[in-house]
N, C-alpha and C positions, 0 to 999 in steps of 0.2 A: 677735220677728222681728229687731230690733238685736242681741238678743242675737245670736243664728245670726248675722247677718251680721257680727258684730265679730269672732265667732269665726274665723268663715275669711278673715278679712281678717291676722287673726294668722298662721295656721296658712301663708296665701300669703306672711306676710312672713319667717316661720322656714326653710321651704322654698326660697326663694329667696336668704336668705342662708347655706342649708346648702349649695347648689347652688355660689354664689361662694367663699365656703368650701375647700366639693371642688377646686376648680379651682386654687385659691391654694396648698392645703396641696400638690397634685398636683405644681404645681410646684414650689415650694420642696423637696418630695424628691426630685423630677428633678435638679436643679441643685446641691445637697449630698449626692448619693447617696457622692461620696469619702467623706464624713466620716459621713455618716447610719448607712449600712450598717453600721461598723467599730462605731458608738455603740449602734444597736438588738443588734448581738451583745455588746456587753458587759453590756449590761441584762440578757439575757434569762442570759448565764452568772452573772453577781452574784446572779441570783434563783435561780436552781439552788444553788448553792453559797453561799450566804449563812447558813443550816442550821448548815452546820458550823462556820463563823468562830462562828457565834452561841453554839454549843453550846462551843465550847472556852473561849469568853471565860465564858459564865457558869457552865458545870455544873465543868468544870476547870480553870480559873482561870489561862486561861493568858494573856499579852499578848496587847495588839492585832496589833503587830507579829509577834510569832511566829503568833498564827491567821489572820492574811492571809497570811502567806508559806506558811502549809501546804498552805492553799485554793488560791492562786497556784501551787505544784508541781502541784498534783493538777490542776489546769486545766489549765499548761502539757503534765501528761504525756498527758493527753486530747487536749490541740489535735495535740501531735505524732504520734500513734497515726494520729491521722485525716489528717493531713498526708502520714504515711508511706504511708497507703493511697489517698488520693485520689491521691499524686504514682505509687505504683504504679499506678494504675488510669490514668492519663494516658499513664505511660508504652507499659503494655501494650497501650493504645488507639492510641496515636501508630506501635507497630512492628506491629503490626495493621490500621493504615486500610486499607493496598493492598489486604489480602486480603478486609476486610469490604467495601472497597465491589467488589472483582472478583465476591463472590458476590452480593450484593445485584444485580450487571449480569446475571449469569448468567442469575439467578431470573428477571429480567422479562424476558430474550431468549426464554426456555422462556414465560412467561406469553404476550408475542408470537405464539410460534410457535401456541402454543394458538389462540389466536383469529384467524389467519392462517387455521389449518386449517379452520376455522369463518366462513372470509369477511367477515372482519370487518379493515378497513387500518386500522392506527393507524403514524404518525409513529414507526416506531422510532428512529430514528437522535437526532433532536433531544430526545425521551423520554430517552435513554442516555446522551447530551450534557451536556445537564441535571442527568441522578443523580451523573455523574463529578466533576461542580464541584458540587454540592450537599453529597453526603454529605460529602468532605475540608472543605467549609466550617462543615459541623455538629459535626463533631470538633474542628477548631481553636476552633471558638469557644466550645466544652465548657473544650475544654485552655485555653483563658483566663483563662476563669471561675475552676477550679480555683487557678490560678497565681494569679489577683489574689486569691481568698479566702488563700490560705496567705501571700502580702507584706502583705496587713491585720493579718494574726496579728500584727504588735508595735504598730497603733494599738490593739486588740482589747483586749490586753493593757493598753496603758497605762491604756484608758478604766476596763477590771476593777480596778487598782490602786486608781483614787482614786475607782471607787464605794464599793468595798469600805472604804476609812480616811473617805469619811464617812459610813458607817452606825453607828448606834450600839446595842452588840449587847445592852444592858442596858434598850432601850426597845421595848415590845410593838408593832408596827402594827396598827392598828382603821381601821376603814370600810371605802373604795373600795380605798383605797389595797392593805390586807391581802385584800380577795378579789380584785385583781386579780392580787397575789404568788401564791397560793395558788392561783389558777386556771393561769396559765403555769408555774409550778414541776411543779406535777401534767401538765401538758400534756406539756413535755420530759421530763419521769421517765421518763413512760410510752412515749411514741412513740418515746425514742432505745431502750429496752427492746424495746418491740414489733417496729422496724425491724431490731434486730440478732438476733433471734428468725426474723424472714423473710428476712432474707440469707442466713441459715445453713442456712433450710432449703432455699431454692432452690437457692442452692450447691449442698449435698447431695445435691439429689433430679437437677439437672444432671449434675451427674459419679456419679453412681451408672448414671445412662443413657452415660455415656462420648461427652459432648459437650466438643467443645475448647474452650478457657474458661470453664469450666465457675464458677470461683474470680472470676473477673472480673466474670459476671453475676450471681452472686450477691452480690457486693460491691454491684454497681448496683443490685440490689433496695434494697439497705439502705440505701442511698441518696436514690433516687426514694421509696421510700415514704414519705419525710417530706415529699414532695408531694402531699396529698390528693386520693381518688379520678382524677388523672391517673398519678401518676408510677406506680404498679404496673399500670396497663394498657401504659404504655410499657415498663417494665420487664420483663414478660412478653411483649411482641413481639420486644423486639430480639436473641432467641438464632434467630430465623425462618431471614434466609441461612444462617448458619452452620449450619445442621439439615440445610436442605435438600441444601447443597452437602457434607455429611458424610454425609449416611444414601440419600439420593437416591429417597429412599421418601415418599412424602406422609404414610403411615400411621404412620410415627416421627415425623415431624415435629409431628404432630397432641399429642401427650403432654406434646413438649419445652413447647407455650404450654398445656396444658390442665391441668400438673401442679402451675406455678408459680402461674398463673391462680386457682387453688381453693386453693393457698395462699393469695394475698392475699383472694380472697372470703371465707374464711373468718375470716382476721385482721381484715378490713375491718367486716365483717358481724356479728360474734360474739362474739370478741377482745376486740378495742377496745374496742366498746363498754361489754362488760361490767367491762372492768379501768377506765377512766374514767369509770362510774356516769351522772352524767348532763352528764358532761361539759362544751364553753363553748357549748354551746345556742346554735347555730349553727346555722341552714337549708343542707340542701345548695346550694340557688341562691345564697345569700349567701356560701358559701364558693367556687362556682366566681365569682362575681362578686371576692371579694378575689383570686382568684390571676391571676385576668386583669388587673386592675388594677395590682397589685403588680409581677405580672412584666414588664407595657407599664413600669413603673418604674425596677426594679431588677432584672429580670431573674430570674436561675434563684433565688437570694438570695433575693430579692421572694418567689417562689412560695412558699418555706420558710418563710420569715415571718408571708407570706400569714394563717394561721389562727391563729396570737395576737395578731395585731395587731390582726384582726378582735374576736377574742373583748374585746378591751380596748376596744374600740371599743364593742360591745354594753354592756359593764359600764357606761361611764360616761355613754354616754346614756341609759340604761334608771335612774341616779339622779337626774335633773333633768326634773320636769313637763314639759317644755316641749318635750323631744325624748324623752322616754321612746316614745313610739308608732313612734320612728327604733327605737330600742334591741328593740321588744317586734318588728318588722316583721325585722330579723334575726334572731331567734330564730325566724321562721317564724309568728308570731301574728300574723294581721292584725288591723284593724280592726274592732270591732261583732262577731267569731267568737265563736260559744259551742258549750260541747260539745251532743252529742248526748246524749240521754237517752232507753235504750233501752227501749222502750214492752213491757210486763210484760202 
C-alpha cells in the first residue's frame, strides 16, 4: 500500500512539473520566436542535407569547406525556388484580393437570398461587413508571413553555415541522437516529395477543368499540405468563390473541391502512409494538439513544424523511465492497453 502510494505521489510530482515545464518552455518560445523560428529551420535543413556534406568528405575526399559550400548552393538554390514561388503566389494573391473577396460576397448574398426565400432573416449587411474586412485581413497577414519567412532566409542561412562546420562528417551518430536525425530527415524527404506530387496534381486536374488560377491553387496545395490533416481540407475549399462565380453551376462546382479532395484523401490515406512505413508514431490527437499549440506560438511556421517537433518530443520521452508513459501516451498507447486476442 506505501508502495502504490509512493508511486503516485511521484507520478503527481512528474506531472506537475511537466505541466510548469509546458508553460516555461511555452513561453520562452513565444518571446524568442525572432530567433527560434530562423534556428529550428536551420536544424531541420542541416539534417536534410548533412547526407551529402558527409558523403563528399568521406566517400570523395573532398574538403570540409568545399562540401559545406556545395550543400550551402544547393540549399540556397532550394530556398530561392521557393521564395520565387511563395513571392509569386503573394503576389498573385495581393492583385487578386478585390476579386476573391467580391466573389466570396457574392456567394453569400446568393446563400442570403436563399434563405430569405425560405423565411429565414439573417443580418445581411453586418455578415458582409465583416467578410469585406476579414478576408483582405487574412491575405495580408498570409503576405506577412510569407515576407517575414523569405527576410529570415539570411539568419536561416547563417545558422545552416555553422551547424554544418561543426559537425564532424568522419564520426557515425548512435542513440537518441541518430533516430531522431533519421526520423526528421525521412519525415522532410518525404512530405516535401509527397506535397510537390499533390500540388501538381491539383494544379493539373484545376486547369484541366479551365478554372482561373488554376497554377496558384495548386501551388497552395503544395503548400498547405505540409500542414497535417488541416492544410489540404483548406486547400481544397479555397478554389469554392472562384467556381462558383466562373461556372455558375453548383454541379461544376461540386468536382472543382471533390477532385482535389480525393487527391489529398488518397495521398493522406494511402500514400503517405505507405512511403513513410511506420513513420514518428504519432496519435492523430497528439498531432492536432502540436498544431494548435505551435501555431497559438509561432504561427503558420508553428503549424509546419508542428509534427517534428512533436515526433522529437515523443523520441525523447519515450527514452527515460520516468516520462516514457508521456512518450508511449503520444504515440496513442495508453495506459494498462493490451491487444485484443481474437478468440478461435
Amino acid at each position: 500500500m506505501n508502495t502504490n502510494l509512493r508511486d503516485e505521489q511521484v507520478w503527481l510530482a512528474v506531472g506537475s512539473l511537466m505541466i510548469l515545464a509546458t508553460v516555461a518552455l511555452a513561453g520562452a518560445l513565444f518571446y524568442t520566436r525572432a530567433v527560434m523560428i530562423p534556428f529550428v529551420l536551420a536544424i531541420f535543413i542541416t539534417t536534410a542535407v548533412s547526407p551529402i556534406v558527409d558523403r563528399l568528405v568521406v566517400r570523395l575526399r573532398f574538403p570540409g569547406w568545399l562540401a559545406i559550400s556545395i550543400a550551402l548552393i544547393l540549399v540556397l538554390a532550394i530556398l530561392v525556388l521557393l521564395g520565387a514561388a511563395l513571392g509569386l503566389a503573394v503576389q498573385t494573391i495581393i492583385n487578386t484580393a478585390d476579386e476573391y473577396t467580391r466573389q466570396v460576397t457574392d456567394l453569400t448574398q446568393r446563400l442570403f437570398a436563399q434563405l430569405h426565400a425560405h423565411g429565414l432573416k439573417v443580418d445581411e449587411k453586418a455578415v458582409l461587413d465583416q467578410m469585406k474586412s476579414w478576408l483582405p485581413g487574412i491575405i495580408t497577414t498570409a503576405a506577412g508571413t510569407v515576407t517575414s519567412l523569405i527576410s529570415d532566409g539570411l539568419l536561416v542561412m547563417f545558422f545552416v553555415i555553422f551547424l554544418l562546420a561543426g559537425r564532424d562528417s568522419h564520426q557515425r551518430q548512435t542513440g537518441i541522437y541518430a533516430e531522431i536525425e533519421s526520423a526528421i530527415r525521412k519525415y522532410i524527404v518525404t512530405k516535401t516529395a509527397i506535397s510537390a506530387v499533390a500540388g501538381v496534381l491539383v494544379g493539373t486536374i484545376l486547369w484541366m477543368m479551365g478554372l482561373r488560377m488554376a497554377v496558384l491553387f495548386g501551388l497552395l496545395a503544395f503548400l498547405f499540405n505540409y500542414i497535417p490533416n488541416v492544410g489540404p481540407i483548406v486547400a481544397s475549399l479555397l478554389p469554392i468563390p472562384i467556381a462558383f462565380a466562373q461556372f455558375e453551376n453548383p454541379w461544376m462546382v461540386l468536382p472543382v473541391v471533390a477532385l482535389p479532395g480525393t487527391v489529398h484523401m488518397i495521398i493522406g490515406n494511402f500514400v503517405e502512409p505507405k512511403l513513410m512505413g511506420q513513420g514518428l508514431e504519432l496519435h492523430p490527437v497528439a498531432v492536432l494538439l502540436a498544431l494548435a499549440f505551435l501555431g497559438l506560438l509561432w504561427g503558420v511556421i508553428g503549424m509546419v513544424l508542428a509534427v517534428p517537433i512533436a515526433a522529437m518530443a515523443r523520441i525523447v520521452l519515450s527514452r527515460f523511465a520516468t516520462t516514457r508513459a508521456l512518450g508511449e501516451l503520444l504515440a496513442g498507447q495508453l495506459p494498462g492497453a493490451r491487444p485484443i486476442v481474437p478468440m478461435i
